[in-house]
VOZA-93241 format. One line per field, with one value per residue (C-alpha): chain; residue in one letter; residue number from 1; x, y, z. Coordinates in steps of 0.5 Angstrom, whole numbers, plus 500, padded with zeros to 3 digits. Example, Ala and Ser with C-alpha at 12.3 -4.5 7.8 and 13.67 -1.06 7.14 Angstrom:
<atoms>
marvo: A/A
sedo: a/s
vodo: 1/2
u: 525/527
v: 491/498
w: 516/514
</atoms>
This chain:
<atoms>
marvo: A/A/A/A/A/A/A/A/A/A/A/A/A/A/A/A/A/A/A/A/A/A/A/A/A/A/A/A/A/A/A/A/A/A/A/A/A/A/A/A/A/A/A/A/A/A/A/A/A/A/A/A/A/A/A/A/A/A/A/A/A/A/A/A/A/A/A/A/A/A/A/A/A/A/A/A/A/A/A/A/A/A/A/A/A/A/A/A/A/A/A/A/A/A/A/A/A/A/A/A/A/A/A/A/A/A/A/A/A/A/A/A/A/A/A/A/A/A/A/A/A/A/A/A/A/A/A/A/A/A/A/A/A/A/A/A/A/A/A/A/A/A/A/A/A/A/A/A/A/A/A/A/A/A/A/A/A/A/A/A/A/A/A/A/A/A/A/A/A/A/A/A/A/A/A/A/A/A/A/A/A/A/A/A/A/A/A/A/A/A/A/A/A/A/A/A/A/A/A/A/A/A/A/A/A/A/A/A/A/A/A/A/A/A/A/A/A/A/A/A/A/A/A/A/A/A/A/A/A/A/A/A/A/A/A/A/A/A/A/A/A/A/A/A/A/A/A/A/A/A/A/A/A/A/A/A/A/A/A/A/A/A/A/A/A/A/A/A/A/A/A/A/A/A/A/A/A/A/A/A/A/A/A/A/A/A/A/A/A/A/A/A/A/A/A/A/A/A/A/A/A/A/A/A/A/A/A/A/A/A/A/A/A/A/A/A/A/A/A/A/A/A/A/A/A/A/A/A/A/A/A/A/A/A/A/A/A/A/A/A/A/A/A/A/A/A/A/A/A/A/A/A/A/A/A/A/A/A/A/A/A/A/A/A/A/A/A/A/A/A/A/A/A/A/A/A/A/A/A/A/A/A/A/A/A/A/A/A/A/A/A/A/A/A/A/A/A/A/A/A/A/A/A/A/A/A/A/A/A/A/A/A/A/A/A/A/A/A/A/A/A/A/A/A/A/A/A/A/A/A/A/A/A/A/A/A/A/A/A/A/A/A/A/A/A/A/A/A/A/A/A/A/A/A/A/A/A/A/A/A/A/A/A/A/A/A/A/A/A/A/A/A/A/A/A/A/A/A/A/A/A/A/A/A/A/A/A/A/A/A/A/A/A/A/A/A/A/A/A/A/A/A/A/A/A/A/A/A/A/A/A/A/A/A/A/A/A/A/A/A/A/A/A/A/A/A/A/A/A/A/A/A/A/A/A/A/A/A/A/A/A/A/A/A/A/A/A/A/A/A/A/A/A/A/A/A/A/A/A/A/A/A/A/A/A/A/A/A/A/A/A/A/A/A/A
sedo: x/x/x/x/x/x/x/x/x/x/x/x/x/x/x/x/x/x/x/x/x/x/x/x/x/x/x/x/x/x/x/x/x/x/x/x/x/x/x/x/x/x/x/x/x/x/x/x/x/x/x/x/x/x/x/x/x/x/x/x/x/x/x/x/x/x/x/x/x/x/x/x/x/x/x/x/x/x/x/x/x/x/x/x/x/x/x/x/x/x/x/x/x/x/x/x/x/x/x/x/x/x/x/x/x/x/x/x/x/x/x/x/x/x/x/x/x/x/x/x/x/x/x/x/x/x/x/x/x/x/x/x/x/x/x/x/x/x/x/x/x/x/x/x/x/x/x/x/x/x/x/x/x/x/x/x/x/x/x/x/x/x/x/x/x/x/x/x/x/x/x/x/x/x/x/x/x/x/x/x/x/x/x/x/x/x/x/x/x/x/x/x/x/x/x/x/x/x/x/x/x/x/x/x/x/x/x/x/x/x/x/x/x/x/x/x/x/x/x/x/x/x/x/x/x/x/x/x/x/x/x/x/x/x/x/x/x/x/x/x/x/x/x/x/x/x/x/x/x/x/x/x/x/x/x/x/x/x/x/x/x/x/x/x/x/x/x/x/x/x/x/x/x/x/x/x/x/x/x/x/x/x/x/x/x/x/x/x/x/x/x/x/x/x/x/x/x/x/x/x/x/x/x/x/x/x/x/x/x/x/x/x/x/x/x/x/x/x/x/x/x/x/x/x/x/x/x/x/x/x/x/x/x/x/x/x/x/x/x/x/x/x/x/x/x/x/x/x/x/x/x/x/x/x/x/x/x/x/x/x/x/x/x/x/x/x/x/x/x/x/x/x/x/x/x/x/x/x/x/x/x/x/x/x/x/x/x/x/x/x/x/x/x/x/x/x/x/x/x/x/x/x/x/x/x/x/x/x/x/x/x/x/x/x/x/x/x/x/x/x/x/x/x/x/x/x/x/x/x/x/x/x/x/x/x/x/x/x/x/x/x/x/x/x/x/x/x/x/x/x/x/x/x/x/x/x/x/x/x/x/x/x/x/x/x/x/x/x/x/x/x/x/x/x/x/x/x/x/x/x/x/x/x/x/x/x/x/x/x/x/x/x/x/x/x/x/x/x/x/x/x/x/x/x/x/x/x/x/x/x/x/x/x/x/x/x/x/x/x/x/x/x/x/x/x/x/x/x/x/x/x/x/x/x/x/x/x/x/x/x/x/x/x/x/x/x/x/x/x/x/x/x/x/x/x/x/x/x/x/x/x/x/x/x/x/x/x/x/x/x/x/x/x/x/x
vodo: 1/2/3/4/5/6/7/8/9/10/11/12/13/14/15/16/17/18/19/20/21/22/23/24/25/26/27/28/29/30/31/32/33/34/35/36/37/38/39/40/41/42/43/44/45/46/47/48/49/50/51/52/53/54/55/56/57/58/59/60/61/62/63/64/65/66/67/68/69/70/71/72/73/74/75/76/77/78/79/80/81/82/83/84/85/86/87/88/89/90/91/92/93/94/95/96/97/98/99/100/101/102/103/104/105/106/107/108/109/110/111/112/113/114/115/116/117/118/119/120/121/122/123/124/125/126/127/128/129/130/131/132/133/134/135/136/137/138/139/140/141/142/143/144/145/146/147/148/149/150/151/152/153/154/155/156/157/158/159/160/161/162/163/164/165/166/167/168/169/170/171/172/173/174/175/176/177/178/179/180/181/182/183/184/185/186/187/188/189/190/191/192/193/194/195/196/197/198/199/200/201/202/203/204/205/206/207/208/209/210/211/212/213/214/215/216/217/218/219/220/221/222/223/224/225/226/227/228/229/230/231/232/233/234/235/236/237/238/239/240/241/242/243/244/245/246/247/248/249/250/251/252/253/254/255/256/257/258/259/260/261/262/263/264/265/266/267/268/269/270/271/272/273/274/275/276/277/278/279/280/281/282/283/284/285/286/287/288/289/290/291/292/293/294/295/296/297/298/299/300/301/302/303/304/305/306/307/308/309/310/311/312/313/314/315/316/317/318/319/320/321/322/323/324/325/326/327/328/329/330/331/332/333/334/335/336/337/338/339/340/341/342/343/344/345/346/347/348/349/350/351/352/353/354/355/356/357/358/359/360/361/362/363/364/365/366/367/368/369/370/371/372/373/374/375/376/377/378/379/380/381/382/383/384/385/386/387/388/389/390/391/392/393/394/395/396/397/398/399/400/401/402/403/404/405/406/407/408/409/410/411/412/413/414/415/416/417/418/419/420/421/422/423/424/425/426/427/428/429/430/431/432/433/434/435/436/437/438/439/440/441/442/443/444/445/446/447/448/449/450/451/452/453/454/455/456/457/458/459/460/461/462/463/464/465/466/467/468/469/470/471/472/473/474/475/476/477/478/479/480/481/482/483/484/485/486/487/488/489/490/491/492/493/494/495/496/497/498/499/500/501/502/503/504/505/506/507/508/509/510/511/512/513/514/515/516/517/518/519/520/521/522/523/524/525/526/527/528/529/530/531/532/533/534/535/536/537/538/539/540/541/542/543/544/545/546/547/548/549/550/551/552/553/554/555/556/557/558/559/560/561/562/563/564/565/566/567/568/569/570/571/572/573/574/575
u: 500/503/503/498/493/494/493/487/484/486/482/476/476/477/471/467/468/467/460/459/460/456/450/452/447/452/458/462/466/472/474/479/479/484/486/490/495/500/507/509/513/520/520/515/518/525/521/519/525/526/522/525/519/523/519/522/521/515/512/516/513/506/508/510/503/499/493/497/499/503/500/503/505/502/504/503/509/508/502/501/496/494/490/488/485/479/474/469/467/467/475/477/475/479/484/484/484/490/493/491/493/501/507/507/502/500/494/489/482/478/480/473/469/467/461/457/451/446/441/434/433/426/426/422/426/430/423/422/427/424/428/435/434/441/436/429/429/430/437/433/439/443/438/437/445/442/434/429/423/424/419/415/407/404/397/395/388/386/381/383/388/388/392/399/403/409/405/401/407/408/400/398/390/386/379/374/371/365/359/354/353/353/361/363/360/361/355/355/359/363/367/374/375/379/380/378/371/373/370/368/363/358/357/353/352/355/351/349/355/360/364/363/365/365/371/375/376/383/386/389/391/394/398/399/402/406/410/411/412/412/415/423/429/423/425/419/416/418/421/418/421/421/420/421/415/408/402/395/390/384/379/376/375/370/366/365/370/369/365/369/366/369/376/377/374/379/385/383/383/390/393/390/384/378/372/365/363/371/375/382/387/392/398/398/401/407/405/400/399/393/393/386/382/378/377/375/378/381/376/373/373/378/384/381/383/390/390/390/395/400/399/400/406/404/406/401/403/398/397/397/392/393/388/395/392/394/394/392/385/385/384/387/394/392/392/397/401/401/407/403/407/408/409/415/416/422/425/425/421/413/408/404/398/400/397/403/404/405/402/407/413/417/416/417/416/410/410/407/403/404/399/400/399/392/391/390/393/399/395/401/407/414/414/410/410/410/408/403/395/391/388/382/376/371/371/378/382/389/396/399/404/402/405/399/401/400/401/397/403/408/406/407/415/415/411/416/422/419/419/425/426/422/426/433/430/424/422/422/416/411/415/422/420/417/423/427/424/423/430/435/435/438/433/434/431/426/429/424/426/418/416/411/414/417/423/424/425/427/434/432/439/440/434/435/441/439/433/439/443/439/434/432/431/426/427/426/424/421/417/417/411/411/405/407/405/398/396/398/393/388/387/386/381/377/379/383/382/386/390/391/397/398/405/405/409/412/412/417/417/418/416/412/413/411/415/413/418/419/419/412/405/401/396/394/398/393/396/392/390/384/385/385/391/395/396/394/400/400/403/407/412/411/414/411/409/407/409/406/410/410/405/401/404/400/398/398/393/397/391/395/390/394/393/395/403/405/412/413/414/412/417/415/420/419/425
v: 500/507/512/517/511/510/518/517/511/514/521/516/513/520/523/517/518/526/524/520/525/529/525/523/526/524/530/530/535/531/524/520/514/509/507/502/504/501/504/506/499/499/499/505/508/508/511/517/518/518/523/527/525/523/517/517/525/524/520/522/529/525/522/529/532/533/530/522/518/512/504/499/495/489/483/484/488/495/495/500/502/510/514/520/526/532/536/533/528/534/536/529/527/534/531/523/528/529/523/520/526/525/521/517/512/509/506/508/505/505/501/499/494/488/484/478/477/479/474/476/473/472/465/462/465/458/455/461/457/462/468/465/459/458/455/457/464/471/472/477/477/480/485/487/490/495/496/494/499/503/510/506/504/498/497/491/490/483/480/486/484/482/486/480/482/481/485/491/495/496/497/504/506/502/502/496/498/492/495/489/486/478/480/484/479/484/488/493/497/501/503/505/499/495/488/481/478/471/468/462/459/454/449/453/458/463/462/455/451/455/453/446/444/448/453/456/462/464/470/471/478/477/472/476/483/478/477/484/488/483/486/483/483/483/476/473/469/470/476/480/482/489/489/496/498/500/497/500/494/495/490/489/481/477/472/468/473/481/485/488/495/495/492/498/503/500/501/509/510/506/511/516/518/521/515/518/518/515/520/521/515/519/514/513/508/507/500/496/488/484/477/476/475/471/470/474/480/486/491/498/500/495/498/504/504/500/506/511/508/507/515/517/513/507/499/494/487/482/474/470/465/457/454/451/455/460/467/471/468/472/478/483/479/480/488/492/496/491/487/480/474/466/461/456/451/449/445/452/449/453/451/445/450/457/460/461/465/470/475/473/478/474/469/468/463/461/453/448/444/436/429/424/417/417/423/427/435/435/442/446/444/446/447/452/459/461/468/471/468/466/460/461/456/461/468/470/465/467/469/464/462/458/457/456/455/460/465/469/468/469/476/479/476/481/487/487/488/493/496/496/498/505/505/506/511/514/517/510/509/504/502/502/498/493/493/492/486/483/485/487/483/478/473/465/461/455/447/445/451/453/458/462/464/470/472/468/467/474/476/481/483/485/488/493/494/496/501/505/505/510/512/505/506/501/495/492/485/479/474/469/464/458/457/452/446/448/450/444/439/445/446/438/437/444/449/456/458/465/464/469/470/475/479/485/491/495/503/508/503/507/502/494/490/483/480/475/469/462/458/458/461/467/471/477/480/484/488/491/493/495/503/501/502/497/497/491/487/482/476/473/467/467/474/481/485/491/495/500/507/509/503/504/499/494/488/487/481/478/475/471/468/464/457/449/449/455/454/461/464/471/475/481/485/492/497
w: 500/499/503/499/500/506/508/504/508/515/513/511/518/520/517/519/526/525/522/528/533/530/532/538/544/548/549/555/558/558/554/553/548/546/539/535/532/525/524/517/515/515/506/507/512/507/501/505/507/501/499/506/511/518/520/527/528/527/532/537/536/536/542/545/544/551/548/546/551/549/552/550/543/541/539/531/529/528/532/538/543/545/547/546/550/548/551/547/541/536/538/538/532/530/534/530/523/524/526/521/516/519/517/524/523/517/520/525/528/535/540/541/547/544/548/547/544/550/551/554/562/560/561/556/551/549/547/542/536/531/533/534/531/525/519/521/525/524/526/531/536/531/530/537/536/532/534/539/536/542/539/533/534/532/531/531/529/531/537/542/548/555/560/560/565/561/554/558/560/552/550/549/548/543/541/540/532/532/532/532/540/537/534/540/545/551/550/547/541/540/545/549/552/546/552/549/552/549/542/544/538/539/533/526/531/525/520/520/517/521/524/524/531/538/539/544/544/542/545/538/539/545/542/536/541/545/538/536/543/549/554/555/560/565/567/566/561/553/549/543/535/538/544/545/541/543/541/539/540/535/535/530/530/535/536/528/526/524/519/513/515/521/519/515/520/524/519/518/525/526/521/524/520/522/523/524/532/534/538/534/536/539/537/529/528/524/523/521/523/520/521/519/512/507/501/495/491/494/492/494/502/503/498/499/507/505/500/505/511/507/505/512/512/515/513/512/514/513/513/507/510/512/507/503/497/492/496/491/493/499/501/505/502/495/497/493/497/503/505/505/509/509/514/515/520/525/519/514/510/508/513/511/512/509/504/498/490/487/492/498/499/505/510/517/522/524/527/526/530/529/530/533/530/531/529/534/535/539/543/544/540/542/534/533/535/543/545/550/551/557/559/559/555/555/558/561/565/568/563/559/554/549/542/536/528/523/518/523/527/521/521/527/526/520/523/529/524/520/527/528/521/523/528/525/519/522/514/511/506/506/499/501/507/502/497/503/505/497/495/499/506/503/506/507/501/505/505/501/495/496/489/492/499/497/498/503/511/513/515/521/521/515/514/519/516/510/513/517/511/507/501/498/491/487/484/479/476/472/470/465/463/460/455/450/452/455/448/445/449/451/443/441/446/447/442/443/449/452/458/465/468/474/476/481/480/486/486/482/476/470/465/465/459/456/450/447/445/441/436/433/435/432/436/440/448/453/459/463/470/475/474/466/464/459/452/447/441/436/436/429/429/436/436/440/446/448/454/459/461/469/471/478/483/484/480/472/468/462/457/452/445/440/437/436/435/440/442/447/453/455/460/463/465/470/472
</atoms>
């Protein structure tokens, strides 16, 4: 290395520790640090001398300064211990600039304290494999380095909550959104107290059919905060993802489950909108975590409400559902703009139950409960996901903790995340969050190489790290489509049909493109979306496309017609 180079490394660190005191809140009438410093070999010391630099003089001058104190050498050659003195962190670093800029040293960085990885004391942490586990976690512990949530709200729009002794510390005031008394089950409406009664459910009580046996109540969204915002380093009990996060609990869900028109008011007003007849929520919340749904498309109210929170700032993490089927016919997972996630089990593999396709963005751990040889549920299973609960069968018994499977489970692990994420970059959008998670966390591909999972098992760590690291840009991407062989039976036996494909575009996209290529098909290409925005392109020779400028975010139909004999494939592309 020359010396320039050097001199040129060690002002970097130098600014890097200047910009570090800059931002430090905590500036000290006086400070000394220590520092590990390489003296200039003796082949660079020559050739500066060469050049009529005094190696030697200059560290004794360096030595000689009031503000350097020798400490010892190390056992690498040419490496030494100091330690420097200041008024504070902005002369300090004013103080290693200029170390760093003499013919002294040749290289200069802190002599930093290094610590383990602190563990939480909360007792039944070990039983939370899902956070620490090498193949099937979220590598939290490591995240924890960086951020705990501390300042960030999440609404968690669920069956309301039970004050847990290890959860209540964290709970800010929420509101129960049901309006009708047979859903709330507590006796009345709309009110301030957003508690879970229990939604115990007798045989065909909802509708008749459903459900089709007696069930517990669940104390799901007591089960669904703990994840998120346990309270940790109590000793007691079991930690959370961001355990220094604030929850606003909003129930919305009760017995037989909840009313879309309530689920939506309850969005609005988690993000701070104004519901008719509500007083405002005085925490808005950052982030949104719903683990509940059904099927059906994603239509009006329900898009508009996701719409509006994701305006005020607020990421929507949802569950993918646990009917082990294509998420897309699934709402809220099929929303736009919302951070849809699958589950996986202890093994890293998807979740015999989760839902999975095109639609799901990430996967996090949400358990399995296994069966015995006859048949029967292994009722809390180490394998699934332990969190906060009750014990009660009907109306509130006594705190617990209970593990459950799910992907209602899966999304609280990802809900946390993004909280820690606020955290770091408290101006993140809800489309940074989502390209992070997709593209840039560097997620854990699933044991059983699982398409429809998304991006993966999240990396807590590294998503994080990508948050503080700055302005995320969006990223593009492609999907291609094999139509051959379909064509070629489906003709013989049916006649020409047209073909659907669905992909989903993330924001600040600037152009979608399908083409079509192969060796032989002629026939017509067809992009369009809800808003109406598309285009239209013929296809000759198995050649063609058609292209969108500026799409809307969101998803995209692809309708291909072509005829016997097609050998193709569409690709669409969007950057």
């Amino acid at each position: 290395m020359t010396f320039k180079k050097s001199l040129a490394r060690n002002s970097a660190i130098a600014m890097s520790m200047l910009s570090m005191a800059v931002i430090s809140a905590h500036a000290q009438a006086e400070l000394t640090k220590r520092f590990i410093v390489k003296y200039p070999s003796a082949s660079e010391s020559r050739t500066m001398s060469a050049q009529g630099v005094d190696v030697m003089a200059a560290q004794q001058q360096m030595l000689a300064r009031g503000d350097v104190a020798y400490q010892r050498s190390m056992l690498l050659d040419g490496y030494h211990v100091i330690s420097v003195k200041a008024g504070s962190e902005e002369e300090l670093a004013q103080r290693i600039e200029e170390l760093s800029n003499s013919p002294a040293i040749a290289h200069i960085e802190e002599d930093a304290i290094m610590r383990a990885f602190a563990a939480p004391n909360d007792p039944r942490y070990a039983d939370q494999w899902h956070y620490f586990d090498q193949q099937a976690g979220i590598n939290l512990p490591n995240a924890w380095e960086r951020a705990t949530g501390k300042g960030v709200t999440v609404a968690v729009l669920d069956t309301g909550y039970r004050p847990h002794k290890d959860l209540v510390d964290n709970l800010l005031p929420g509101y129960d959104m049901i309006t009708e008394t047979f859903y709330s089950v507590d006796g009345d409406g709309r009110d301030s107290d957003a508690r879970d009664p229990g939604d115990h459910m007798k045989q065909g009580e909802c509708d008749g059919s459903y459900p089709p046996r007696d069930f517990d109540s669940s104390w799901h969204g007591t089960h669904v905060a703990g994840t998120i915002a346990a309270t940790t380093n109590n000793g007691i009990g079991v930690a959370g993802v961001a355990y220094d996060a604030k929850v606003v609990p909003v129930r919305v869900l009760g017995k037989c489950g909840g009313r879309l028109s309530d689920i939506a008011d309850g969005i609005y007003w988690a993000a701070g909108g104004s519901v008719r007849g509500v007083p405002a929520n005085q925490n808005p919340a950052q982030v949104i975590n719903m683990s509940l749904g059904g099927r059906g498309n994603c239509d009006g109210i329900y898009q508009e409400a996701i719409n509006f929170a994701r305006s005020q700032g607020a990421t929507v993490v949802v569950a993918a559902g646990n009917s082990n089927d294509n998420a897309a016919n699934y709402r809220p997972s099929n929303c736009a703009g919302v951070v849809n996630v699958a589950a996986s089990n202890i093994n890293a593999a998807k979740a015999n139950y989760s839902n999975y396709g095109s639609v799901v963005d990430v996967t996090a751990p949400g358990g399995e409960w296994r069966r015995r040889a006859d048949g029967s549920v292994f009722v809390n299973d180490p394998q699934g996901v332990l969190s906060t609960d009750n014990t009660g069968d009907t109306t509130p018994g006594s705190d617990a903790y209970f593990t459950s499977p799910g992907t209602s489970m899966a999304a609280p692990h990802i809900a946390g995340v993004v909280a820690m994420m606020y955290e770091v970059k408290p101006d993140i959008t809800p489309t940074e969050v989502e390209n992070i998670l997709k593209n840039r966390a560097n997620t854990t591909a699933l044991t059983d190489n699982c398409t429809g999972c998304g991006s993966g098992i999240i990396d807590a760590d590294k998503a994080v790290a990508e948050a503080a690291g700055g302005v995320i840009d969006p990223i593009g991407g492609s999907e291609t489509f094999e139509v051959a062989d379909y064509y070629r039976w489906w003709f013989w036996d049916f006649g020409q049909p047209t073909l659907s494909y669905t992909v989903t575009t993330p924001e600040g996209m600037t152009s979608l493109e399908v083409v079509a290529s192969g060796t032989s098909g002629n026939g017509s290409l067809t992009v369009f979306n809800a808003q109406g925005e598309g285009c239209t392109g013929d296809i000759s020779g198995a050649v063609g496309s058609c292209s969108v400028s500026d799409p809307s975010a969101g998803d995209w139909t692809i309708r291909i017609s072509t005829g016997y004999r097609s050998d193709m494939s569409l690709t669409a592309t969007w950057k």
